[in-house]
N, C-alpha and C positions, 0 to 999 in steps of 0.2 A: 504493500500500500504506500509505503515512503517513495517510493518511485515517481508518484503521481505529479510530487514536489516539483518533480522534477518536467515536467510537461508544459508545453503553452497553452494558454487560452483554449488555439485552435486545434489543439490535439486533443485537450478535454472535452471539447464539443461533441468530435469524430468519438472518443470512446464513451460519453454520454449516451449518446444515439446507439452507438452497434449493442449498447447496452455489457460492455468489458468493464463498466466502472460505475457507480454514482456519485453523484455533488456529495453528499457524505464522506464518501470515501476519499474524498480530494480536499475535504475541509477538514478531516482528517491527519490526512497526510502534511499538510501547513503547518495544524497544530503542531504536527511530533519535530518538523523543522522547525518553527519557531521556539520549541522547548530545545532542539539540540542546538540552537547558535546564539539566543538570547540566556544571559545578557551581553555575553562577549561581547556581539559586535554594535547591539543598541542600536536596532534598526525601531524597536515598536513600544511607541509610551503607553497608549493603553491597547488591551486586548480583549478581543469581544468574541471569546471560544463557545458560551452557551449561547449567546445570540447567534454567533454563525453556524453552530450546530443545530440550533433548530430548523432558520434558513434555509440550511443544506436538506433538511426532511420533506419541508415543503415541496421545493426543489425537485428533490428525487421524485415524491407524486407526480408533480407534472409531466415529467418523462415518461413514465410510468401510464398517464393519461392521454399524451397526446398535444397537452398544450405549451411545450416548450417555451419559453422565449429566447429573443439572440442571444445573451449570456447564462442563460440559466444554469443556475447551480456555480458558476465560477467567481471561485476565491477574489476577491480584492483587497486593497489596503487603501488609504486614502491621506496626501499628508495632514498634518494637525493645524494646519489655518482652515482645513474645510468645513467648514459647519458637518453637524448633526445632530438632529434633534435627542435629547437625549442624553446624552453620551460628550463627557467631556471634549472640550476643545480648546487647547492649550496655549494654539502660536507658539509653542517651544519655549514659553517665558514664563520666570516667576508670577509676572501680574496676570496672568490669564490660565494661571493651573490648575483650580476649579471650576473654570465656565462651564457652564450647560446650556448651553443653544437649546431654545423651543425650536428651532424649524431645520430641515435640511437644506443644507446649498443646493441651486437647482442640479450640478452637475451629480452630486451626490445622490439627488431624488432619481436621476433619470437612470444610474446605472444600478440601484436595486430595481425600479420599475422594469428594466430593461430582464432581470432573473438574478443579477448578480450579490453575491454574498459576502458582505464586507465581515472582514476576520480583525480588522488593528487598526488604528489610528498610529502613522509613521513620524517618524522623529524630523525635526526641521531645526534650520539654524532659529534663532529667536525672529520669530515675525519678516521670516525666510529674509531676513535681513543681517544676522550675525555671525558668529564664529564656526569653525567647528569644536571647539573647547566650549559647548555649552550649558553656560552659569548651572542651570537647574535640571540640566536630563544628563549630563555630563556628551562626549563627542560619539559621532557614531563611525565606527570602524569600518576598513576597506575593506572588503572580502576578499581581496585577493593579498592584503597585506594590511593588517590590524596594525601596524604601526603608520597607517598613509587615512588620508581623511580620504572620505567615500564625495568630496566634493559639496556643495550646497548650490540654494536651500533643502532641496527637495533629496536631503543628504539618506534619510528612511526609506524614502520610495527605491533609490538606486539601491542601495543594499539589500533590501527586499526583496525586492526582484531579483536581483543576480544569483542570492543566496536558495530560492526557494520556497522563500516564507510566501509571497503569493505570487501567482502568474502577471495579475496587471496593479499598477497601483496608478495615483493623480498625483503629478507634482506641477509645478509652477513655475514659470520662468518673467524673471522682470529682465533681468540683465544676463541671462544663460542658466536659471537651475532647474532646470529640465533638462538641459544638452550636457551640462557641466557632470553633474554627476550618472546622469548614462553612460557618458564617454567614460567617465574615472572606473567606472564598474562595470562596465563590459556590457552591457544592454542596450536596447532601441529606445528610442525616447522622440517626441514631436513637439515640435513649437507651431501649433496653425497659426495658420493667419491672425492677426490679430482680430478681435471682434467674432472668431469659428464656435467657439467655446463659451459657453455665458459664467458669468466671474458672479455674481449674486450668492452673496453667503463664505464669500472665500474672504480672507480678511486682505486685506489689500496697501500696497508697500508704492505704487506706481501707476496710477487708474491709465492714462496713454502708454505707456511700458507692460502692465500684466497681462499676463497669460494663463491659461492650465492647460493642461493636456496629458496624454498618457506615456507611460514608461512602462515596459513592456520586454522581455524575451524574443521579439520577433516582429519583420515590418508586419506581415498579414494578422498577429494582433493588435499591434498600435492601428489598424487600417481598422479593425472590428470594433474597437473601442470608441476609436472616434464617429464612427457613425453612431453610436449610442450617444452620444454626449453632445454632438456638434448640435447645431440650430439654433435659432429665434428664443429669443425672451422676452418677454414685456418687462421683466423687471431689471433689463439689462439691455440700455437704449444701444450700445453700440454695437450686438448681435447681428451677425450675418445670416439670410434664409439658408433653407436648407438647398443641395445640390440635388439635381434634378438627378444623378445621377451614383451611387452606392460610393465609398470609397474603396469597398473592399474590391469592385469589377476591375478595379487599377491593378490587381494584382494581379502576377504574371503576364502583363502584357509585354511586346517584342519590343526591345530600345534599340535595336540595334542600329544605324544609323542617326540617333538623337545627338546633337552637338551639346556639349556638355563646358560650360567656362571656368575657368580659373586664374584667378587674380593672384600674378605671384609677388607683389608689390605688398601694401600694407597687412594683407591678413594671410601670407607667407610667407614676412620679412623678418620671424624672429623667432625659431621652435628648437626647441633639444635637439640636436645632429641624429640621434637616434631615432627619435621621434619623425623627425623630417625623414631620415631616409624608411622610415613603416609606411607613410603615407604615400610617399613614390611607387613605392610597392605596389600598394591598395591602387594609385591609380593607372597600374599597368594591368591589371587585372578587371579594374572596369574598360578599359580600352581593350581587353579583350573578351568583352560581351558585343560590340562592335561599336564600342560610343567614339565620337570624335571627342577631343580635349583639344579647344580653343583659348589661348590667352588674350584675356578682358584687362581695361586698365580700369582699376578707379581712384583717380588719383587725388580724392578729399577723402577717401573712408576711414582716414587717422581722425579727422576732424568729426565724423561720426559718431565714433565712439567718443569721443568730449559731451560730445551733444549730448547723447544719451544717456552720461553721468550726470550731466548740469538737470535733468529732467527728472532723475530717480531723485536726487536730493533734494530738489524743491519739493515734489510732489509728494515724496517719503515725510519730509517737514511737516506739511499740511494735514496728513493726514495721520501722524504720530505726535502732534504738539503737544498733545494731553500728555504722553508720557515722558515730556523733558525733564519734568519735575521730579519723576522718580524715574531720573537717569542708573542711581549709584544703586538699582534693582536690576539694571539692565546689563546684558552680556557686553564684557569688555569692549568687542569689535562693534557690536549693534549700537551700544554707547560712544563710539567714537564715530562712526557713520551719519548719525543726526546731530552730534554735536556739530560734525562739519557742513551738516546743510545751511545754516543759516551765514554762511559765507559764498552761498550761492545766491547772486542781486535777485531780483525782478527782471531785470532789463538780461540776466545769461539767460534765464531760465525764456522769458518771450521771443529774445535769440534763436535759440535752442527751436522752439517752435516753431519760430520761420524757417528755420534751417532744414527741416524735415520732409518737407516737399521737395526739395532740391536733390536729398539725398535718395529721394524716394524714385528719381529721377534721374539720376545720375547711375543706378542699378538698373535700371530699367532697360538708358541706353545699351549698357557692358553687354546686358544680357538677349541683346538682338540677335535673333536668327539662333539661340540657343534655350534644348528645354529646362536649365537649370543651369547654377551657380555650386560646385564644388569648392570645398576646402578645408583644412583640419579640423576635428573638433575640438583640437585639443591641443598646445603647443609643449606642453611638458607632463610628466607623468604626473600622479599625483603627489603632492606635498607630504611630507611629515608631519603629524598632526602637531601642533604646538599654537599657542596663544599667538604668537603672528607670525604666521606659516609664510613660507617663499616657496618660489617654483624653480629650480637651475634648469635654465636654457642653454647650459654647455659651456662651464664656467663662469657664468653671469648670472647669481641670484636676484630676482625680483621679487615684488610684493606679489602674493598669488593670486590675486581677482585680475591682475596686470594682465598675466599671462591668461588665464583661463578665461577673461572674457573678452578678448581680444577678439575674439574670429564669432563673437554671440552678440554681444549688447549692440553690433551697427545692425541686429537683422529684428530687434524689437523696437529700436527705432521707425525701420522703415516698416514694420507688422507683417514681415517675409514671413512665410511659411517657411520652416526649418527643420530636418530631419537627420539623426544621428546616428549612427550606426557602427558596431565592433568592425574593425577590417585592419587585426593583426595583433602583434606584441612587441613588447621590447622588455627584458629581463622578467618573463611572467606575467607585465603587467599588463590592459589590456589597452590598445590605442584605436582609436576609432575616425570616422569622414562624416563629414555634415554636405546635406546637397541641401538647396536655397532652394526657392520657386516663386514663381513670380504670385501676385496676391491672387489667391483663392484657387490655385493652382496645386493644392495637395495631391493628386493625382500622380502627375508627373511625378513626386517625388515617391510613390509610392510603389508606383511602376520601377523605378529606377533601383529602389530599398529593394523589392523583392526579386530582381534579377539579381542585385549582386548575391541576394544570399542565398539564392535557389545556385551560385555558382562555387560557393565561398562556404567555409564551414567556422567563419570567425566566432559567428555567433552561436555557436554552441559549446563553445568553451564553457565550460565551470568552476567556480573557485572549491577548494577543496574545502570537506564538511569534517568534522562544525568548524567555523573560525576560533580559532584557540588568540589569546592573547600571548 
C-alpha cells in the first residue's frame, strides 16, 4: 500500500477506475509517508488524517457507484495562507497560529468539490514572505538534502510533493514560490497566467504580483489540476473565463517543429558552471524532440526585475501595515523585508506601474514567431539552510532570492504563464527548465512539459525515504 505514495494524480485515477486500488488506500499510504518523514523534514503544520480518512470512504463509494468526479478520492495538501473553513490557518506566523477561517478559499472549495481529499495544511515561509529559519514552525528541509532549504514560500508544498506525503498540493508564487521550490525539489510546478487562478481567501503579500497554482509530480497532473481550479470568480475581479478548451487535451500533442527562445543575456548571465552546463544539456534534449532554439534579446529584463521588487514592497506594505507594530513577533527575514518597504516612494512604486506594459511588450516582441520562452529555473542549487542563506554561483556568493528569482519575479510582473520542470542533476541535486508562454497560453507550455517528459525520465527521480537529518 506505501507504494501508492509513490504514484501521481494520474496514475491514481487509472488505478481508481481498473479498481487495483481505492482513495483509502492512497490516503493511507500518505499517512504512513507522512509519519515516516515528518518531522524530519517539516513539510506539514497541521494534519487532517480522520478528516481525510473519512473523505477517502466517501470517495471510495462513488467509484464504487459510478459517480466519480475529476479528482476523486486524490490526496492533496494545501499551503497554510489558504483559507479553510474550519481548520486552522497559520500564514507560517506566530500572529496567525490559531486562526480558524469560517469559509474556504475559493481554490480550496473547488478542489474538494472537484473529489479531492485534503490530508495537511503545508509549511510556508511566514506570510510566504520570510525565511526559511522559520520563527515559529522552525525550517522545512530539502528532500534530497536536509541540510539545503527546500526553497520558498511555498517551501511545504515542494517537499510534499517530492517526498510523497501527497501527489498534488497549492502553492503560490508573488516573486517565484511556486517555481522556486519545484525546481529546488525536483517536481513540476505552474505559475498561470496571472488572473487563471482566483486568489479569494489566500492571504495575500502582492495583489498585481500573486499567484496560486499547482505543484505536482508531473506536467499531465499540474494540467488536471489546473482545470479544476482555473476560472471566473465574482469574488475575485481580476479572474480570467474559462478556456473553451481542456488543459489536459495539451497533453501529448506533437512540438516538433515549435520554435522555442532563449535569452542568453540577462536571465542566462549569471548561474553555477555546473548548473549552467545541466541546462545545456536539458536543452539538447529538447532540441531533440524537434524544437528549434532561437536567440531572443531583451535587453531591459534587469530592469524588470527592479520593477517587480519596487511593486512587492509597496504593495507587501499596504497590505501588512497592521503588522509593523509587532515586527519583533515577526521572522527575522519577513521582519526585514517590510521594514525595507517603506523606502520604496510613491513615485518607484507608480514607476514601477508604468513600467509594466513596456515590459509586457518588450516579451512579447523577443517572442515572435516563437511558441514559448525557455530558461533556467534555477541558477544555483539550493542554499544551506541558515538565517541568511547565499547561493554560490561559482565562486561568487550572493544573497539567495538574488539568485533564485532572477529568471521568476520579471514573468509575475509581466502575469506570463510559467512552467517548471526537473531536466537533470548536479551532485544529486535536482536542477530543472522553466518554458514562458505568452498570456493565457498555458497550452503550449503544457504541450511542451509533456513531450519532454514522455522523452526524459528527470522527473521521476526520488529522494531517498525517510529524510533523516
Amino acid at each position: 500500500m506505501s507504494d501508492l505514495a509513490d504514484l501521481t494524480a494520474t496514475e491514481l485515477l487509472d488505478a481508481f477506475g481498473a479498481g487495483t486500488a481505492t482513495p483509502s488506500d492512497a490516503v493511507a499510504a500518505c499517512l504512513a509517508r507522512i509519519e515516516a518523514t515528518e518531522p524530519a523534514v517539516n513539510a506539514v503544520i497541521t494534519l487532517l488524517a480522520d478528516r481525510a480518512l473519512d473523505a477517502a470512504a466517501e470517495s471510495d463509494a462513488r467509484w464504487r457507484a459510478g459517480t466519480a468526479r475529476p479528482l476523486e478520492g486524490i490526496p492533496f495538501g494545501l499551503k497554510d495562507i489558504v483559507a479553510t473553513a474550519g481548520i486552522r490557518t497559520t500564514g507560517g506566523s506566530a500572529l496567525y497560529r490559531d486562526w480558524v477561517p469560517e469559509a474556504d478559499a475559493v481554490l480550496a472549495s473547488r478542489l474538494s468539490t472537484a473529489g479531492g481529499v485534503l490530508v495537511a495544511k503545508l509549511a510556508t515561509f511566514e506570510f510566504a514572505c520570510g525565511g526559511a529559519v522559520n520563527k515559529t514552525f522552525g525550517p522545512t528541509r530539502n528532500p534530497w538534502d536536509p541540510r539545503r532549504t527546500t526553497g520558498g514560500s511555498s517551501s511545504g508544498s515542494g517537499a510534499a510533493v517530492a517526498l510523497g506525503q501527497v501527489p498534488l498540493a497549492i502553492g503560490t508564487d508573488t516573486g517565484g514560490s511556486i517555481r522556486i521550490p519545484s525546481s529546488f525539489c525536483g517536481i513540476t510546478g505552474i505559475k498561470a497566467t496571472y488572473g487563471r487562478v482566483p486568489r479569494h481567501g489566500v492571504m495575500g503579500l502582492s495583489w498585481t504580483m500573486d499567484h496560486a497554482g499547482p505543484m505536482t509530480r508531473s506536467v499531465a497532473d499540474a494540467a488536471l489540476m489546473l482545470d479544476v481550479i482555473a476560472g471566473p470568480d465574482p469574488l475575485d475581479p481580476t479572474t480570467l473565463p474559462v478556456e473553451e478548451t481542456p488543459f489536459a487535451a495539451a497533453l501529448g500533442a506533437d512540438v516538433a517543429g515549435l520554435r522555442v527562445a532563449r535569452n542568453r543575456g540577462f536571465l542566462e548571465a549569471e548561474m553555477h558552471p555546473e548548473v549552467a552546463a545541466s541546462y545545456e544539456a536539458a536543452l539538447a534534449e529538447l532540441t531533440a524532440l524537434g524544437v528549434e532554439i532561437v536567440d531572443v534579446e531583451l535587453p531591459t529584463f534587469d530592469l524588470a526585475a527592479v520593477a517587480g521588487w519596487w511593486i512587492i514592497y509597496a504593495e507587501m506594505l499596504s497590505l501588512h501595515e497592521g503588522h509593523v507594530g509587532k515586527i519583533e513577533d515577526r521572522d527575522e527575514m519577513g521582519a526585514s523585508l517590510l521594514g525595507a518597504a517603506p523606502f520604496v516612494s510613491a513615485a518607484d512604486y507608480l514607476r514601477a506601474l508604468r513600467l509594466r506594459p513596456l515590459f509586457q511588450q518588450e516579451l512579447a516582441a523577443a517572442m515572435t514567431g516563437c511558441a514559448a520562452l525557455v530558461t533556467p529555473a534555477m541558477t544555483a542549487l539550493p542554499p544551506f539552510i541558515a538565517d541568511e542563506m547565499t547561493s554560490d554561483l561559482g565562486g561568487r556568493e550572493v544573497p539567495w532570492l538574488d539568485a533564485a528569482c532572477r529568471v521568476s519575479v520579471p514573468f509575475n510582473l509581466t502575469g506570463s504563464p510559467a512552467l517548471v520542470l526537473p531536466s537533470g542533476e548536479v551532485g544529486g541535486l535536482p536542477t530543472s527548465l522553466q518554458f514562458v508562454g505568452r498570456p493565457r497560453d498555458e497550452a503550449t507550455l503544457f504541450a511542451l512539459g509533456s513531450a519532454y517528459q514522455a522523452a526524459t525520465t528527470h522527473h521521476l527521480r526520488r529522494p531517498t525515504l525517510p529524510a533523516a537529518i
